[in-house]
C-alpha positions as a LaTeX table, in Angstrom:
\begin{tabular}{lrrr}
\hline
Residue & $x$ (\AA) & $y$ (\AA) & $z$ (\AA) \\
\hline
Unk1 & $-10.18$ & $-27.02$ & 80.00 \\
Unk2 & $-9.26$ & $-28.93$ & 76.76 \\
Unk3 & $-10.94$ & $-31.48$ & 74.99 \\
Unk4 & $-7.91$ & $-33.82$ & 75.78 \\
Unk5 & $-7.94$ & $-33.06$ & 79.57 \\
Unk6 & $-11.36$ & $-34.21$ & 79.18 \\
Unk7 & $-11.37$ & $-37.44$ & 77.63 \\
Unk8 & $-10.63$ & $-39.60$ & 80.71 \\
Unk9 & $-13.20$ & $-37.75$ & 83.06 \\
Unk10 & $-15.94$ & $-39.33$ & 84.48 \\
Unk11 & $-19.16$ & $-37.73$ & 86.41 \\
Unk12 & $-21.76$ & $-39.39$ & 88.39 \\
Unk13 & $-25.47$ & $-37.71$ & 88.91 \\
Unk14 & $-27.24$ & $-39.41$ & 91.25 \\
Unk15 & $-30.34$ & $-38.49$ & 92.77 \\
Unk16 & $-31.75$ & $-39.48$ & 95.34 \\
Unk17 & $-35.43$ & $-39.62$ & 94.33 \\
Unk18 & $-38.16$ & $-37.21$ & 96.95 \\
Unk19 & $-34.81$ & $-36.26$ & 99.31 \\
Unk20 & $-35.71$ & $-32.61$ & 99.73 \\
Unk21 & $-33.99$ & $-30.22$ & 102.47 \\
Unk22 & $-36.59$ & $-27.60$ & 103.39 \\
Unk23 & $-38.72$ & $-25.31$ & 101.77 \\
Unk24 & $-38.30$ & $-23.03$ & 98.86 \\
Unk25 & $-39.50$ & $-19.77$ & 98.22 \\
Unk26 & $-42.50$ & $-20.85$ & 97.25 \\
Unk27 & $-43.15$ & $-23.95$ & 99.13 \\
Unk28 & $-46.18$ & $-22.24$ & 100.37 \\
Unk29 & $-48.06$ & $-21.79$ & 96.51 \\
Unk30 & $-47.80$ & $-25.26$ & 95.62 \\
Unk31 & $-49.55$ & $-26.29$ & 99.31 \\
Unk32 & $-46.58$ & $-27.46$ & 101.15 \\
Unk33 & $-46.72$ & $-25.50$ & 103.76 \\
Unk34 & $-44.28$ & $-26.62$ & 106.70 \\
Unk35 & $-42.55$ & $-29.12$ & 104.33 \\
Unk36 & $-39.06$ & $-30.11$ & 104.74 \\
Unk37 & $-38.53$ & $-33.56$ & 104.07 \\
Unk38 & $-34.72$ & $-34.45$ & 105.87 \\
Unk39 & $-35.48$ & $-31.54$ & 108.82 \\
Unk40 & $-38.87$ & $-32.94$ & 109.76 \\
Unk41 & $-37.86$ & $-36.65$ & 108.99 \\
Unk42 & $-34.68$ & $-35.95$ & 111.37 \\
Unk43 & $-37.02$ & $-34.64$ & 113.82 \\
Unk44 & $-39.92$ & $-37.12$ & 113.72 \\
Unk45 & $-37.16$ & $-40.10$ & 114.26 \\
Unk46 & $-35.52$ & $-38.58$ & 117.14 \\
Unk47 & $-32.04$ & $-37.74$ & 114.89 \\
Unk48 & $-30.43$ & $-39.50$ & 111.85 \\
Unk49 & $-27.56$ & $-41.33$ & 111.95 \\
Unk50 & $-25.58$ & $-40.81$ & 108.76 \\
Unk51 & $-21.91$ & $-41.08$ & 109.09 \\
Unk52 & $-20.82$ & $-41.05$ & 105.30 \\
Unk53 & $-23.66$ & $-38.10$ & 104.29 \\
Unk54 & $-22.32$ & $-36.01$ & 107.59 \\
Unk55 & $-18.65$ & $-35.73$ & 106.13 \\
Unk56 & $-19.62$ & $-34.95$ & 103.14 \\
Unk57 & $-20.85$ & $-31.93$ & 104.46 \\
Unk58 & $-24.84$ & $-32.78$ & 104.79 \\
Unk59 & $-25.31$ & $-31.51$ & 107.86 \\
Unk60 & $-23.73$ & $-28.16$ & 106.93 \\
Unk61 & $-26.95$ & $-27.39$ & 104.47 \\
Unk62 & $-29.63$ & $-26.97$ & 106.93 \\
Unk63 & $-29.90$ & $-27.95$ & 110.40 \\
Unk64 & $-30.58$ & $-31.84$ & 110.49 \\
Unk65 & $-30.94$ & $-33.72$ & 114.71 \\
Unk66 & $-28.45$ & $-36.31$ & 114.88 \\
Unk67 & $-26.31$ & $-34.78$ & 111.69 \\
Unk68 & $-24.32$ & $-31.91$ & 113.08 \\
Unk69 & $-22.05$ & $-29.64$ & 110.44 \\
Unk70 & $-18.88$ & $-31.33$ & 109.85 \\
Unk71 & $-16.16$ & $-29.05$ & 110.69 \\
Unk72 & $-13.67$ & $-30.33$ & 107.38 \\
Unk73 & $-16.29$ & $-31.43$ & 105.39 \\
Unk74 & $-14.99$ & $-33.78$ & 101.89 \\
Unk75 & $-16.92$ & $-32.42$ & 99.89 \\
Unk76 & $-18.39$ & $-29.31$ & 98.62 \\
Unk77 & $-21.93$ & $-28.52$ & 99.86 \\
Unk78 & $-24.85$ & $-26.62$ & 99.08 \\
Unk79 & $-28.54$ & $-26.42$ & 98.00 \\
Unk80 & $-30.79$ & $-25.87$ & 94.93 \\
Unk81 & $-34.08$ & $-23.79$ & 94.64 \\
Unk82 & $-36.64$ & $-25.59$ & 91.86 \\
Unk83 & $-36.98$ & $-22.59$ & 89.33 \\
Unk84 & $-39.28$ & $-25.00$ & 87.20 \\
Unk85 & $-43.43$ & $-24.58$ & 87.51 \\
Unk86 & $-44.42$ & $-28.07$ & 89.08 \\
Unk87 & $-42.67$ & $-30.67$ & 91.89 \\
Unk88 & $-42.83$ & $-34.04$ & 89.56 \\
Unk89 & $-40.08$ & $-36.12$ & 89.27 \\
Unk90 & $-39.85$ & $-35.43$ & 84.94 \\
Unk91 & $-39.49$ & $-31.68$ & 85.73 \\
Unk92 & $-37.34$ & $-32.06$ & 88.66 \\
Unk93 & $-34.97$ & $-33.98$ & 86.76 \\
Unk94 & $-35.15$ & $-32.05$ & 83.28 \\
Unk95 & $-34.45$ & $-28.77$ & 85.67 \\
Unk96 & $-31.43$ & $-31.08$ & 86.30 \\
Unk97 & $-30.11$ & $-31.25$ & 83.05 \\
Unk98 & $-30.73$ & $-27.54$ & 81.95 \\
Unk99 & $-33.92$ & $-27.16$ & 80.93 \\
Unk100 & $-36.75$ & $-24.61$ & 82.74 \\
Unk101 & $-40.77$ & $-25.09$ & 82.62 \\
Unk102 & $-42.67$ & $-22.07$ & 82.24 \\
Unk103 & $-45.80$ & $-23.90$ & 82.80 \\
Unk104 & $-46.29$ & $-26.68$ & 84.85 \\
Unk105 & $-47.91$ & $-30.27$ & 83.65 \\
Unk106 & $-51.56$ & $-30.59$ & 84.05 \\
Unk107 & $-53.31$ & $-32.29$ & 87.46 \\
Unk108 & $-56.75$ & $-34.08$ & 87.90 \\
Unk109 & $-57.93$ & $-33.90$ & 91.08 \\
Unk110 & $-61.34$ & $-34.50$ & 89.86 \\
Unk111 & $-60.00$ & $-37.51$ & 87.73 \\
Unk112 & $-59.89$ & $-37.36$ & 83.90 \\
Unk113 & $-62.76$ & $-35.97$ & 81.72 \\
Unk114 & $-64.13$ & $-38.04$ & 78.84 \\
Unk115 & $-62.30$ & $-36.40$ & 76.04 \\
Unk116 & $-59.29$ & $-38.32$ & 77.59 \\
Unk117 & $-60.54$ & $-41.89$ & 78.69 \\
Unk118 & $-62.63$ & $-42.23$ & 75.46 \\
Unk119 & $-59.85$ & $-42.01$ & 72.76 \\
Unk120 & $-58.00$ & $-43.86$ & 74.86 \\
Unk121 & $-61.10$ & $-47.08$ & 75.61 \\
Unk122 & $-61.62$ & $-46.64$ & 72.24 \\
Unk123 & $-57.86$ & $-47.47$ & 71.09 \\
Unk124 & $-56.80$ & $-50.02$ & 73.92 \\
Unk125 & $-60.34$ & $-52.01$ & 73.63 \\
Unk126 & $-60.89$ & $-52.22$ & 77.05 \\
Unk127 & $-63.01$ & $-49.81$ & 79.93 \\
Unk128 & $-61.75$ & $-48.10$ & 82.72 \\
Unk129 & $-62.29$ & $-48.26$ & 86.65 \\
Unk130 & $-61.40$ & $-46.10$ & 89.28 \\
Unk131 & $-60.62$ & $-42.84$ & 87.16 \\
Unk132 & $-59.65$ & $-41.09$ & 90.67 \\
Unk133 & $-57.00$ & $-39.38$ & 92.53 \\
Unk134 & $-55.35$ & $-42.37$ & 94.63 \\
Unk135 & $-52.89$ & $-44.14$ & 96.43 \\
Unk136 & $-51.17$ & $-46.95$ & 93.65 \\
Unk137 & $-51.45$ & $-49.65$ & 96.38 \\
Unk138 & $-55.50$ & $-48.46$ & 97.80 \\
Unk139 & $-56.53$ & $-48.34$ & 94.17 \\
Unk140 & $-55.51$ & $-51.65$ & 93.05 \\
Unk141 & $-56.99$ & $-53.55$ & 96.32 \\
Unk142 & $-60.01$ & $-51.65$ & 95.90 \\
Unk143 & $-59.91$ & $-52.67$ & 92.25 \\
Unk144 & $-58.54$ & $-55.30$ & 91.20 \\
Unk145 & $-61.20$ & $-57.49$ & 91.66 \\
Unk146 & $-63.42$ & $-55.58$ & 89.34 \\
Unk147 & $-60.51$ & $-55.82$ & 86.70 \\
Unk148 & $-60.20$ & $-59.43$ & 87.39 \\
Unk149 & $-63.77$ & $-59.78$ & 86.36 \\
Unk150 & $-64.03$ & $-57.61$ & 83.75 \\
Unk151 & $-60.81$ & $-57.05$ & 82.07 \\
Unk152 & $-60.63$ & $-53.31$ & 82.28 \\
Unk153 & $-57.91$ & $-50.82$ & 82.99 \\
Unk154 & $-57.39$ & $-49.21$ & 86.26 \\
Unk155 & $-56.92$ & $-45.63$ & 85.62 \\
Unk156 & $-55.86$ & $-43.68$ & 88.38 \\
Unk157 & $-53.84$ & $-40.37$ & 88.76 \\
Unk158 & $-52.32$ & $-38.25$ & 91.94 \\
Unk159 & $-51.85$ & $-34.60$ & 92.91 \\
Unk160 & $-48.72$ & $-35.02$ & 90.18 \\
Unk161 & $-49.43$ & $-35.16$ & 86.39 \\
Unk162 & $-49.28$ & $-38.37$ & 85.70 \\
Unk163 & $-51.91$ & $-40.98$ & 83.54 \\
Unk164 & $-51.44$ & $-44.51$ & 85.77 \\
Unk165 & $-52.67$ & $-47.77$ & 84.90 \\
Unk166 & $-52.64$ & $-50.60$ & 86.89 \\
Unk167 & $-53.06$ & $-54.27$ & 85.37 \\
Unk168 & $-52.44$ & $-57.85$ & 87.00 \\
Unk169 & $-49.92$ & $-59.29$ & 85.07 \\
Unk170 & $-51.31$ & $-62.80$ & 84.93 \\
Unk171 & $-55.20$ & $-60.99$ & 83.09 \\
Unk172 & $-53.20$ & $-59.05$ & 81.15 \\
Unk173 & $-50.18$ & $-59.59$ & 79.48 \\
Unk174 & $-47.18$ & $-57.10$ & 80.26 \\
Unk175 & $-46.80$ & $-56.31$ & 76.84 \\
Unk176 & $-50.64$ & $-55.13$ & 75.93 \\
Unk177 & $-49.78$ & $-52.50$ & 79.53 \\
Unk178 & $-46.96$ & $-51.64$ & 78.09 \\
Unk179 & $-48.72$ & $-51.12$ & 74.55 \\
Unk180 & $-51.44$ & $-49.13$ & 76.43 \\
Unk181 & $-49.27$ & $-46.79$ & 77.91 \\
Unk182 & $-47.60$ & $-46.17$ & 74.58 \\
Unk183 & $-51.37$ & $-45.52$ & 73.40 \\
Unk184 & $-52.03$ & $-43.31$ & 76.11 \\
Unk185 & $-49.12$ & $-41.53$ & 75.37 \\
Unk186 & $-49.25$ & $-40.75$ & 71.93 \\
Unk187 & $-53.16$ & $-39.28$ & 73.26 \\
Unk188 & $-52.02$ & $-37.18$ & 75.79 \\
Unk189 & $-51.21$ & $-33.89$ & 74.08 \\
Unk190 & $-52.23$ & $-30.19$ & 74.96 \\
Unk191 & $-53.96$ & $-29.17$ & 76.93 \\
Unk192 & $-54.16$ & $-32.95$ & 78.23 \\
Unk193 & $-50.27$ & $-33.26$ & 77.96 \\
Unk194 & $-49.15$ & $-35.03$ & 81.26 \\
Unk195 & $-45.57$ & $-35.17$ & 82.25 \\
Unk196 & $-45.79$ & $-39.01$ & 82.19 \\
Unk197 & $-47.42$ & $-42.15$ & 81.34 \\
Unk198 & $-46.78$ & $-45.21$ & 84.24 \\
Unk199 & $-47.59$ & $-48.79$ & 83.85 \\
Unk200 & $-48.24$ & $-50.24$ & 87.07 \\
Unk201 & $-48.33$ & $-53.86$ & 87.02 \\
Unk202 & $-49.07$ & $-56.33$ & 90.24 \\
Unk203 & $-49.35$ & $-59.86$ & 90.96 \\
Unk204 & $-51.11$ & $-61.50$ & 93.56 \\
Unk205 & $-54.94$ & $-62.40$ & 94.88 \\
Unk206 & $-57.36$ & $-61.21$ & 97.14 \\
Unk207 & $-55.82$ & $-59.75$ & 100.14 \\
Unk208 & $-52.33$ & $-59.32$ & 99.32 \\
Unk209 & $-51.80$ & $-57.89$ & 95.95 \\
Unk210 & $-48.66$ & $-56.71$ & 95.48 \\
Unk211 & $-47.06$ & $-53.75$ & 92.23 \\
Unk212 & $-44.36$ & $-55.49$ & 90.87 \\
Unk213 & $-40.79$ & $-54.29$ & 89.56 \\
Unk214 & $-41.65$ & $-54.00$ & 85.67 \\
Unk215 & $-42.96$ & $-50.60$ & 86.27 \\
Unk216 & $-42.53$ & $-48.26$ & 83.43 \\
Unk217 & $-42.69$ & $-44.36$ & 82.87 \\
Unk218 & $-44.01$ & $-42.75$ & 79.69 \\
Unk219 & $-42.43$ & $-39.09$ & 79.36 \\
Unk220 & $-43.05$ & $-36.34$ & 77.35 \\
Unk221 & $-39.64$ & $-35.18$ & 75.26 \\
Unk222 & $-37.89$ & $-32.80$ & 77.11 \\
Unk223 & $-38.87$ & $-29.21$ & 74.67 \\
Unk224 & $-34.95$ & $-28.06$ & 75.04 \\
Unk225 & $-31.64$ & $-29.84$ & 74.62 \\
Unk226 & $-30.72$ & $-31.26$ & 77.42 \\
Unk227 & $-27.44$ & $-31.83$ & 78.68 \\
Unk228 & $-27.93$ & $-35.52$ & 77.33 \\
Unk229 & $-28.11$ & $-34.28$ & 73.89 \\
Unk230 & $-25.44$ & $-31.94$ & 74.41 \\
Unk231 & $-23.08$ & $-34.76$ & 75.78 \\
Unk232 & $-24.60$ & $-37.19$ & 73.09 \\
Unk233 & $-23.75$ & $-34.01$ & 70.35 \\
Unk234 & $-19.75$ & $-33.68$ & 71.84 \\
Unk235 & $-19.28$ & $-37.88$ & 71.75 \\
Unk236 & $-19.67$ & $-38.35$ & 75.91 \\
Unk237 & $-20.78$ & $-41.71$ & 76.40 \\
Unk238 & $-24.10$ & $-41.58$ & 78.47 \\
Unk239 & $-25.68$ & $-44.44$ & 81.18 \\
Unk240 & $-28.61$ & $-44.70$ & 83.27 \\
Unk241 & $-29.11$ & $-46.66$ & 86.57 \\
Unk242 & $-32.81$ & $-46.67$ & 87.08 \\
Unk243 & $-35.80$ & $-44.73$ & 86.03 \\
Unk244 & $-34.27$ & $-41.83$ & 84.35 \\
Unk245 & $-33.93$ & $-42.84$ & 80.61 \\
Unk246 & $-38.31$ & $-43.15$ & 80.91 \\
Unk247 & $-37.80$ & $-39.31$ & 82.33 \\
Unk248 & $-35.81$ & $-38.04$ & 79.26 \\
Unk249 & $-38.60$ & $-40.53$ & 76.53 \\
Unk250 & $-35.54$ & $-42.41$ & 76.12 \\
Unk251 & $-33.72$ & $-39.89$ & 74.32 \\
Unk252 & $-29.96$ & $-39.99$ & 74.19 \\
Unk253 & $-29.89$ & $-42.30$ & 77.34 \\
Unk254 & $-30.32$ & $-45.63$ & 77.96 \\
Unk255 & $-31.07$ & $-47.21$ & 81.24 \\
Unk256 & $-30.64$ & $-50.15$ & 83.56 \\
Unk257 & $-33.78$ & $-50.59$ & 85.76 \\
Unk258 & $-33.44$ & $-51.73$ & 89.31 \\
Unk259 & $-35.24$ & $-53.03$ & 91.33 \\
Unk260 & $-34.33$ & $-51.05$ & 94.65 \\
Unk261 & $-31.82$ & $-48.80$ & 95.97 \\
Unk262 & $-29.76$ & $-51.46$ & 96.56 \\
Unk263 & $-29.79$ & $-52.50$ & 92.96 \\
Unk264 & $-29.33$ & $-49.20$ & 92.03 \\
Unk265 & $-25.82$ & $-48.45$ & 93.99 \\
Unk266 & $-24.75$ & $-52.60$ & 92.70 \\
Unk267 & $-25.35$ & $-50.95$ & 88.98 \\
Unk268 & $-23.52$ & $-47.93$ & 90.11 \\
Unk269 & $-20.30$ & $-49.47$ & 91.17 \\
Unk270 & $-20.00$ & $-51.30$ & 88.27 \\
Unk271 & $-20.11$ & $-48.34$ & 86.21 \\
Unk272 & $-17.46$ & $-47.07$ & 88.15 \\
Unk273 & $-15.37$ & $-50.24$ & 87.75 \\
Unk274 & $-15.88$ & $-50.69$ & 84.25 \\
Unk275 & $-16.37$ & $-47.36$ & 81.83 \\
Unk276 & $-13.60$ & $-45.82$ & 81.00 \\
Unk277 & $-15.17$ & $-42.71$ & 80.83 \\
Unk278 & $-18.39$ & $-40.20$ & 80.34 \\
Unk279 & $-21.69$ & $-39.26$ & 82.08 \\
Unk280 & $-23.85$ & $-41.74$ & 84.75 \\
Unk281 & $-27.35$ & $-41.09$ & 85.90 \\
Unk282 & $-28.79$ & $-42.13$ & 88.47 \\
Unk283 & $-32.04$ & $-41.98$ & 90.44 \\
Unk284 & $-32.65$ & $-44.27$ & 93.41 \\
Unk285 & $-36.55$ & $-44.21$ & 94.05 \\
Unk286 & $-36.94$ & $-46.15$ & 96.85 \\
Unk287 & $-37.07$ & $-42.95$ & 99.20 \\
Unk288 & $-40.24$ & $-41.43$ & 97.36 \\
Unk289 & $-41.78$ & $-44.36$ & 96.01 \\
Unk290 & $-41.67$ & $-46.98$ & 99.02 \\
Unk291 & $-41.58$ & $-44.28$ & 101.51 \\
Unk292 & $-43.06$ & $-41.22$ & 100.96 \\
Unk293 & $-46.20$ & $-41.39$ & 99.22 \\
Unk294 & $-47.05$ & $-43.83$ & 102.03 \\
Unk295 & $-45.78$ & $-41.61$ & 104.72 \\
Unk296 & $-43.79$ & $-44.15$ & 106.06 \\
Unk297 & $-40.87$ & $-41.98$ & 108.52 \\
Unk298 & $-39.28$ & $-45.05$ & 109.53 \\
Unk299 & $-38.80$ & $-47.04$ & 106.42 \\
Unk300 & $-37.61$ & $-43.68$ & 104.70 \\
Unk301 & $-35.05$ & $-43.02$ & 107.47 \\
Unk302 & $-34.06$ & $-46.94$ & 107.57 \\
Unk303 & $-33.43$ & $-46.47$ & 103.59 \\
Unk304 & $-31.49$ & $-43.47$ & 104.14 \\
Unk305 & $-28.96$ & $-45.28$ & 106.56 \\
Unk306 & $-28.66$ & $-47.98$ & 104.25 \\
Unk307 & $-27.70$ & $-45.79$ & 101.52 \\
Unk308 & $-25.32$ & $-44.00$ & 103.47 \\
Unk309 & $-23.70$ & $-47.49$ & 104.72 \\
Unk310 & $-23.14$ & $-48.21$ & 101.04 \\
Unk311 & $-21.63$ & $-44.32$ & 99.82 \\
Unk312 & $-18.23$ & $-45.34$ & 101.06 \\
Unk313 & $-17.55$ & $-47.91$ & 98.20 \\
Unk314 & $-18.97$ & $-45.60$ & 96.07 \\
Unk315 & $-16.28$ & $-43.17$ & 97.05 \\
Unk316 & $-13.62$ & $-45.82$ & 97.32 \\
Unk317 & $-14.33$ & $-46.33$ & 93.42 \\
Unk318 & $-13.93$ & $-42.94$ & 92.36 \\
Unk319 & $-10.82$ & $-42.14$ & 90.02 \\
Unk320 & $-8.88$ & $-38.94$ & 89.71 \\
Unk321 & $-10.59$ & $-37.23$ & 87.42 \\
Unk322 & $-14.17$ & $-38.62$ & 88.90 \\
Unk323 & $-17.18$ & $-35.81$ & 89.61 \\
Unk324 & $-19.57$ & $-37.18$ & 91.82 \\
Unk325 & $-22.74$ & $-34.94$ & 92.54 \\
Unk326 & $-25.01$ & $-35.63$ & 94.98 \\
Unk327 & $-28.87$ & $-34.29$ & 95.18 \\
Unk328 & $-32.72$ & $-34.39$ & 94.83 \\
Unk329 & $-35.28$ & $-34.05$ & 92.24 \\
Unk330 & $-37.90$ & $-32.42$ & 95.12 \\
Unk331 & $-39.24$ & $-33.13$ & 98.17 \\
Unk332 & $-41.39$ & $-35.93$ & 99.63 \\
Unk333 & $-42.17$ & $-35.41$ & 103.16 \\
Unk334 & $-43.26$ & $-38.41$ & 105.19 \\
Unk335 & $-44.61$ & $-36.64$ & 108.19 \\
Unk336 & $-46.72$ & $-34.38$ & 106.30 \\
Unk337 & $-50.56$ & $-35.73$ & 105.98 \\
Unk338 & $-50.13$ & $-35.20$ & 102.20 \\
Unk339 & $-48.26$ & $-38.67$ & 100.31 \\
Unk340 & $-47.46$ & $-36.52$ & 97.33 \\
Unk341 & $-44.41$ & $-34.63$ & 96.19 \\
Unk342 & $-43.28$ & $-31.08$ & 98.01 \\
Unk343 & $-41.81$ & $-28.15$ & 96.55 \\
Unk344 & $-38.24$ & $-27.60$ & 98.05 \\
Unk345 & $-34.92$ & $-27.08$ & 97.89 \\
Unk346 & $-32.79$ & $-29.78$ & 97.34 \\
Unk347 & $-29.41$ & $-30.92$ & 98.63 \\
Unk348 & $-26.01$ & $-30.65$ & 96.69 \\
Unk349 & $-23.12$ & $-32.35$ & 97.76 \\
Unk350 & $-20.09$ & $-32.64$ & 95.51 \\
Unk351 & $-17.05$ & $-35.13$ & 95.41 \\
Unk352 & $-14.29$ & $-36.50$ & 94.03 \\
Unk353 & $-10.97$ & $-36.42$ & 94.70 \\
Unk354 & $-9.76$ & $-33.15$ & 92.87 \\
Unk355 & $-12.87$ & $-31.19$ & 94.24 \\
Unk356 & $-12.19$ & $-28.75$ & 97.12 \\
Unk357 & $-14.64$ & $-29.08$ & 100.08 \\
Unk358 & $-16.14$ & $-25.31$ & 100.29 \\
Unk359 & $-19.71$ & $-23.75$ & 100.38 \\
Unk360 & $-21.35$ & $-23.50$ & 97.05 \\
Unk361 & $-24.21$ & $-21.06$ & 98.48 \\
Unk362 & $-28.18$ & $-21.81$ & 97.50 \\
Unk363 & $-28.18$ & $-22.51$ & 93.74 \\
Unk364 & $-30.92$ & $-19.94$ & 91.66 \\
Unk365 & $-31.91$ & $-23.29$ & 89.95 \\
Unk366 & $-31.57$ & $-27.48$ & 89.74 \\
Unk367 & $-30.39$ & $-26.36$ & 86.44 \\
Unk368 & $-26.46$ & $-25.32$ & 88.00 \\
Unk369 & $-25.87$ & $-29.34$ & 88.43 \\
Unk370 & $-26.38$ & $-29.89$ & 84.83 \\
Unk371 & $-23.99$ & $-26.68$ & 83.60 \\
Unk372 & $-21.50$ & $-27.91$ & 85.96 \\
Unk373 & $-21.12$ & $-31.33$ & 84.41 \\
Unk374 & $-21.76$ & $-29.80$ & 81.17 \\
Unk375 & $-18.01$ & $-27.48$ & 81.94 \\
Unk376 & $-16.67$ & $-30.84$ & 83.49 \\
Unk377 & $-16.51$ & $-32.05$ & 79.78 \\
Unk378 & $-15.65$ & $-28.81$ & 78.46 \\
Unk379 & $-19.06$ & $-28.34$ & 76.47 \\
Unk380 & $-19.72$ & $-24.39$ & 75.95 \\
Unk381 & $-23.29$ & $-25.42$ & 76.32 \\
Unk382 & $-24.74$ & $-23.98$ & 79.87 \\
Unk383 & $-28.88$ & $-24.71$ & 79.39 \\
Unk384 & $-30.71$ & $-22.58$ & 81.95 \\
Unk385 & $-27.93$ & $-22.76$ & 84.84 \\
Unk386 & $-24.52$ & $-21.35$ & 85.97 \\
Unk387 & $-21.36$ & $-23.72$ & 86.57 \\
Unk388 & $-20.46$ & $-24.18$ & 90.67 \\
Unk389 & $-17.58$ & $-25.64$ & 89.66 \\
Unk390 & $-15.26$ & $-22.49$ & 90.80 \\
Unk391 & $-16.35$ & $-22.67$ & 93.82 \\
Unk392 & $-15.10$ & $-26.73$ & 94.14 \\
Unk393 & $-11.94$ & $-25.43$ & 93.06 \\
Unk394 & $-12.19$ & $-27.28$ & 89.59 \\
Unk395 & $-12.18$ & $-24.29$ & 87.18 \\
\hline
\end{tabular}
């Protein structure tokens, strides 16, 4: 490939946030024993029906009920092992774009000690409740009439490494969360350095208080380049459709935030429609965040059929030298009795009209998306992974 074969292509990452397809290697290690998000989900709802997903060749990765293997698939299909220490969504997505973790982020299952929540009162001028492992929604009904009273912070954290705080946005202002988080942040180093910071905002009263859409994630900087910096480094022009430019601390990506997976695709088409050419994406989070922390089967199957009702314009809008890939960030199994994330393998479907529907095997690593698009703009830079684009019968 040559730099001016290059300069009208296009490719689309999108992810679609908590989708995993059955257990990796270690699966077992990380407590996620029996996990497999789209197998078990298929299972529990008596069969999926997804038309688009099925051609593409979904059904071909593992055995899904109700999404037989499509005998000419149009895509190319395979799967992805996490070679990254932890399941969050920052690592899962960093693996993504090239980079490996040796050691994963730091938990709390006891909550966080006082060398982190005193800085941090200290700094922000306000206490803390809750300081627990907890469910985002439990936490602020249980909650949120102590911080109505009292002005403090709820505090609360999950079997992920993450540092959440929860504030009503009518007792405190969306820009003294936001400035908290920033705080908390900057605080957070080693050992206490958690993969993100998330503002959690609601609205509401008594009884029916509801987290609102101006959520936003904290990250630590990715250690390695990234294939954003590498694309940012070789002039590829780089967009974001949700949360992904909080995953990468805003570095060399910018993002528009949605408000569902609806949003999300809206945002995506008009990407398609409109740039003339570099690197999109995308994570739609409705899956994990509406569905699977709350271990909700139907609503994550329902949200699954309406994304699959919308990939067709997606494909529709695809150009001739368009690179669509298709995948996960980890699992998030809604029939499990945990509501947290699960180590697994990930789907990887790839389109676009020049690619050549054939088997791309189980990937080593996340990290062979991000060297793929990385040789799709003919970048020498590989990060952690190996290109699969051979095997699409694009190199």
């Amino acid at each position: 490939m040559t730099h001016s074969l290059t300069s009208h292509r296009r490719a689309l990452l999108l992810v679609l946030d908590g989708v995993g397809i059955g257990p990796a290697p270690d699966t077992d290690a990380y407590g996620d024993t029996g996990s497999h998000t789209l197998g078990n989900l298929a299972r529990q709802q008596g069969g999926l029906t997804l038309p688009n997903l099925q051609a593409l060749g979904l059904g071909c990765i593992a055995p899904l009920e109700g999404v037989p293997p499509e005998p000419a698939p149009r895509a190319a299909w395979g799967d992805a092992l996490p070679n990254s220490a932890g399941k969050d969504s920052t690592t899962g997505h960093w693996e993504l774009a090239g980079v490996q973790l040796a050691r994963a982020f730091p938990t709390y299952p006891n909550g966080f000690p006082p060398e982190v929540l005193e800085p941090f009162i200290a700094a922000t001028g306000r206490g803390v409740l809750a300081n627990s492992v907890a469910s985002g929604t439990a936490v602020i009904a249980d909650f949120a009439g102590q911080q109505r009273d009292t002005g403090q912070w709820i505090v609360y954290t999950s079997a992920d490494s993450v540092f959440q705080i929860a504030a009503h946005e009518e007792w405190i202002p969306l820009s003294e969360l936001y400035r908290a988080c920033e705080i908390a942040r900057e605080q957070l180093v080693p050992p206490h350095d958690v993969s993100r910071v998330i503002a959690r905002p609601f609205t509401g009263s008594d009884g029916g208080y509801v987290r609102t859409a101006n959520r936003r994630d904290y990250s630590l900087p990715s250690p390695e380049p990234t294939l954003l910096d590498q694309l940012a480094a070789a002039g590829v022009p780089r967009h974001g459709v949700g949360k992904v430019d909080d995953l990468f601390a805003g570095r060399n990506l910018a993002s528009v935030h949605t408000g569902n997976n609806e949003h999300g695709v809206r945002e995506l088409l008009n990407w398609l429609e409109s740039a003339g050419h570099g690197f999109c994406f995308a994570n739609l989070v409705d899956f994990d965040s509406l569905y699977g922390h709350r271990n909700d089967g139907p609503g994550f199957a329902d949200a699954l059929i309406a994304f699959d009702a919308l990939l067709p314009r997606l494909l529709a809008a695809l150009r001739e030298d368009d690179l669509l890939i298709i995948t996960a960030d980890h699992g998030n199994d809604p029939t499990t009795p945990s509501t947290d994330h699960s180590r697994e393998r990930v789907p990887v479907l790839v389109a676009g009209p020049r690619v050549q529907p054939a088997p791309i095997g189980t990937r080593d690593t996340f990290a062979d998306v991000g060297a793929s698009i990385a040789e799709w703009f003919d970048l020498s830079w590989r990060g952690r992974g190996r290109s699969f684009l051979t095997e699409c019968g694009l190199s």
